[in-house]
C-alpha positions in Angstrom: -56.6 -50.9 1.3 -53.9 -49.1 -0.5 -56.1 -46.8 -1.5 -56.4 -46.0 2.0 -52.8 -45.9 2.8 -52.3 -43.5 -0.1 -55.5 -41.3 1.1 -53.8 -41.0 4.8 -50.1 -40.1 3.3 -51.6 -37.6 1.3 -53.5 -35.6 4.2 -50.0 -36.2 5.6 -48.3 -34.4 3.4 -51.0 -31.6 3.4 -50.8 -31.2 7.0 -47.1 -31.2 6.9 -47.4 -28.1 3.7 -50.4 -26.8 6.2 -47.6 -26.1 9.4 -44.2 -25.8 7.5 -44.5 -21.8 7.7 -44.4 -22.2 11.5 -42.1 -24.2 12.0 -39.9 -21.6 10.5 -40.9 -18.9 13.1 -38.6 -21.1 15.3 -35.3 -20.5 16.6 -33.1 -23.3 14.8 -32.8 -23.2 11.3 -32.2 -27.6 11.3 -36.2 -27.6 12.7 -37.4 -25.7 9.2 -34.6 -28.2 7.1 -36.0 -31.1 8.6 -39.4 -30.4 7.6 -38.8 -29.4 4.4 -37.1 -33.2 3.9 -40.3 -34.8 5.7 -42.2 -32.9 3.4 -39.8 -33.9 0.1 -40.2 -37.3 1.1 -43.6 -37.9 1.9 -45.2 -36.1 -1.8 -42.3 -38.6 -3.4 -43.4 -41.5 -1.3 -47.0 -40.6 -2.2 -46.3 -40.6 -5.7 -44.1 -43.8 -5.9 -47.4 -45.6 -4.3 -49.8 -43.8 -6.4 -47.3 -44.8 -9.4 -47.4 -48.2 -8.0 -50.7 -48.6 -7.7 -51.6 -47.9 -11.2 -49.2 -50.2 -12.5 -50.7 -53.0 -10.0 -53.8 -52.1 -11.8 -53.0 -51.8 -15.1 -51.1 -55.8 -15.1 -54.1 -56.6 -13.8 -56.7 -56.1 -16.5 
């Protein structure tokens, strides 16, 4: 199951690299900033739960 969860943050974060670019073809700079921090903090959330997850696994062998 956390595979999962880890599977759907990263096509999250994908998505999120995928329309960035567009979002900075609008009129308010704080749009584009916003973004970028969804974007910061969903590759470091996905990586504290991959990190996670291999530790889970390791302590468990």
């Amino acid at each position: 199951m956390r595979l999962v969860w880890l599977g759907a943050l990263s096509a999250l974060a994908v998505l999120m690299a995928v329309f960035t670019p567009y979002v900075f073809r609008t009129e308010s700079p704080w749009q584009g900033i916003a973004w970028l921090v969804m974007l910061a903090g969903t590759v470091a959330l996905t990586a504290v739960l991959l990190r996670a997850e291999l530790l889970i696994r390791r302590q468990r062998r």
